[in-house]
ROPADO-59367 format. One line per field, with one value per residue (C-alpha): residue in three letters; chain; z, y, x. Coordinates in Angstrom, 1 decimal. Layout:
<recs>
dofi <- [ALA:...]
mivex <- [A:...]
zz <- [Z:...]
yy <- [Y:...]
xx <- [X:...]
</recs>
This chain:
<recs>
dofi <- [UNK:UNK:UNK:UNK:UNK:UNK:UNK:UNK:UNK:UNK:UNK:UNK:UNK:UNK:UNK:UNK:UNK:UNK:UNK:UNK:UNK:UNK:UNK:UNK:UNK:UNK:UNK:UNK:UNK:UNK:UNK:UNK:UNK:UNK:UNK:UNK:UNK:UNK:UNK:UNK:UNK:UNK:UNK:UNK:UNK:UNK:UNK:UNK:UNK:UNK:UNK:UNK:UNK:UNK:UNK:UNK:UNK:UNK:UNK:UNK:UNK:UNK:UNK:UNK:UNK:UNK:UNK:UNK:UNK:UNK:UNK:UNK:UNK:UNK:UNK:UNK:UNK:UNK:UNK:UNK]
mivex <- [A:A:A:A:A:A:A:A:A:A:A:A:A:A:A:A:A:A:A:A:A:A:A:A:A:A:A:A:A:A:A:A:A:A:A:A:A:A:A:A:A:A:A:A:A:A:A:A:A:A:A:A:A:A:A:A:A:A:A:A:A:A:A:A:A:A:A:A:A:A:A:A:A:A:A:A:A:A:A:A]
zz <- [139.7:136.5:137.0:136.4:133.5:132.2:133.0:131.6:128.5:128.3:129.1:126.0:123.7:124.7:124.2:120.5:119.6:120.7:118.6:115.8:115.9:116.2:112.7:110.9:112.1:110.7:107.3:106.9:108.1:105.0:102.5:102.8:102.8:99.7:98.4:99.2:97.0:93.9:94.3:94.2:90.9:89.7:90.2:91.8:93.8:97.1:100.3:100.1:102.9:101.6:102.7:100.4:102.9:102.7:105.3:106.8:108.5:112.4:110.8:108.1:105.1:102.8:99.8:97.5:94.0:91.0:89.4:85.9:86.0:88.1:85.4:82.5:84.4:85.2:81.9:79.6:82.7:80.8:82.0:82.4]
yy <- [113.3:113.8:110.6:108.9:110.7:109.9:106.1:106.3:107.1:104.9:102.4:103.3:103.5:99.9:98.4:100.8:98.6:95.7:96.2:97.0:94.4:91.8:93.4:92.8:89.6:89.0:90.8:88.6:84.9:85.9:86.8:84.1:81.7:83.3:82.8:79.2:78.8:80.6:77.8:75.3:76.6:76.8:80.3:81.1:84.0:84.9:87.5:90.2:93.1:96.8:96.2:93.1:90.5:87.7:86.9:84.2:81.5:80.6:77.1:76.4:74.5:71.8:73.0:72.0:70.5:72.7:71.1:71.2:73.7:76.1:74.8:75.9:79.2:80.2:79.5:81.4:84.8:87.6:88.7:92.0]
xx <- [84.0:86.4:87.6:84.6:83.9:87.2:86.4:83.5:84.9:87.6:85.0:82.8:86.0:86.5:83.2:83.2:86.5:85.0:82.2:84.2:86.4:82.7:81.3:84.9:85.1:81.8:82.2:85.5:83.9:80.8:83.3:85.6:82.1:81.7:84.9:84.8:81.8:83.0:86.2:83.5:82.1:85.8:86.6:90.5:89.6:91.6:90.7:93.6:93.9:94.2:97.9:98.4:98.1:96.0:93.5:94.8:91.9:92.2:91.9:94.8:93.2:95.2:96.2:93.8:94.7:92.8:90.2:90.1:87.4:89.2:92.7:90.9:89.3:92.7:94.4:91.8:92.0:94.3:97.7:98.5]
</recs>
């Protein structure tokens, strides 16, 4: 009878990743839609991990040339 506890368990720890891994997928797909609209108003912004990666698409995108909106938006941002 301990075994199917156990499975039980491990079954429930699967479908909690599962789960898990659906909402993130989710949170990043609505972020990077939002991204792509502030770079149609002109503003450079980029989707960077907690560890300093990018996120990177499942579909790779051309390289886009800047506008001269999102030129000038970059140009007048501060350095630090």
């Amino acid at each position: 009878m301990s075994n199917s506890v156990i499975d039980q368990i491990k079954d429930l720890e699967e479908q909690r990743q599962r789960l898990i891994d659906e909402a993130h997928d989710a949170a990043i797909s609505q972020a990077n839609q939002a991204i792509d609209t502030l770079k149609e108003l002109g503003m450079d912004y980029q989707l960077i991990a907690k560890n300093g990666k990018r996120n990177s698409s499942k579909q790779k995108r051309a390289r886009q040339k800047p506008t001269p909106i999102q030129t000038e938006t970059t140009a007048e941002q501060p350095t630090e």
